[in-house]
C-alpha positions as CSV (number, residue, x, y, z in Angstrom):
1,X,6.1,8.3,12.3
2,X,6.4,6.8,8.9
3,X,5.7,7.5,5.6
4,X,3.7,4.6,3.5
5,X,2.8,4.9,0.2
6,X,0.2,2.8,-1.6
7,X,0.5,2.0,-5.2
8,X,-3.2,2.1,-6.8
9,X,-5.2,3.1,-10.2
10,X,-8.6,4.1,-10.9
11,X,-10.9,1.0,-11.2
12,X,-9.3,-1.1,-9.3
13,X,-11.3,-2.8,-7.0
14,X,-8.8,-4.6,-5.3
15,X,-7.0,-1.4,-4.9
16,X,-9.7,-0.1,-2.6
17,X,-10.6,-3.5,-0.8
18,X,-6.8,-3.2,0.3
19,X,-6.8,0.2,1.4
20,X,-10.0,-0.3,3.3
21,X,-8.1,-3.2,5.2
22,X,-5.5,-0.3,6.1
23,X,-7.1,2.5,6.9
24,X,-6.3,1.9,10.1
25,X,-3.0,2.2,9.8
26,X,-3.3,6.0,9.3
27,X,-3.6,6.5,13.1
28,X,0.2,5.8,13.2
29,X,1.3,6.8,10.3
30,X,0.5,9.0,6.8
31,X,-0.3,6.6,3.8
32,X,-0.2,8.5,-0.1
33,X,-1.9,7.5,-2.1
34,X,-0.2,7.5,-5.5
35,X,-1.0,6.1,-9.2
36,X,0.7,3.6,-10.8
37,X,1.7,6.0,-13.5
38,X,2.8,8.6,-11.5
39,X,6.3,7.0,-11.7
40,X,5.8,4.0,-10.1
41,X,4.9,1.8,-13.5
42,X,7.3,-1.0,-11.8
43,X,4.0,-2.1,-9.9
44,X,1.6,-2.0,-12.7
45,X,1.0,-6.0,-12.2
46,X,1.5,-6.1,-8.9
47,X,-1.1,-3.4,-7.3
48,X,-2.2,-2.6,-5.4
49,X,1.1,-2.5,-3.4
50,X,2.5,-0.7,-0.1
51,X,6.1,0.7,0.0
52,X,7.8,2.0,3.5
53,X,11.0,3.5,2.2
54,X,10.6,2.4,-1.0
55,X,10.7,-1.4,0.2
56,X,7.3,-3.5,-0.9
57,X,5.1,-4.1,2.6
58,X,2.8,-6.0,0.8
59,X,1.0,-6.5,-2.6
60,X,-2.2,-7.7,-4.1
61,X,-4.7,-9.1,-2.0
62,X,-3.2,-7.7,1.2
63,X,-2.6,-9.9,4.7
64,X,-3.0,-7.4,7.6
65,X,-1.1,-9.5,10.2
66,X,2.0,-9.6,7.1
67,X,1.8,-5.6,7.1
68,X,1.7,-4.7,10.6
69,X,4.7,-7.4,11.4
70,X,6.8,-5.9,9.0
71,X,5.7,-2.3,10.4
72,X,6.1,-3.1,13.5
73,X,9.1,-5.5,13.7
């Protein structure tokens, strides 16, 4: 199982139109949710954004079939 984090902040409503487009993706693995200043201020123009091992999945407006290629593949 992997770990994913997503990269968010508070008012962002792109931020949550993203992570509604992944919630599914918490049946096969954990996602974090983390903030942008929580040491991860690299992202602050690019979130929302998901990492897997610290690798960028995907950012801004989010294409599901992009994330679960790279997931899966």
């Amino acid at each position: 199982m992997s770990k994913l984090i997503f990269v968010t902040s508070e008012n962002c409503e792109l931020c949550n139109k993203a992570f509604k487009k992944i919630k599914f993706i918490n049946f096969f693995s954990s996602i974090k949710k983390v903030d942008v200043t929580d040491g991860y201020e690299e992202y602050l123009l690019r979130i929302p954004v998901l990492l897997k091992n610290d690798e960028v999945v995907d950012e801004g407006v989010f294409n599901i079939w992009k994330i679960i290629k790279k997931l899966v593949f």
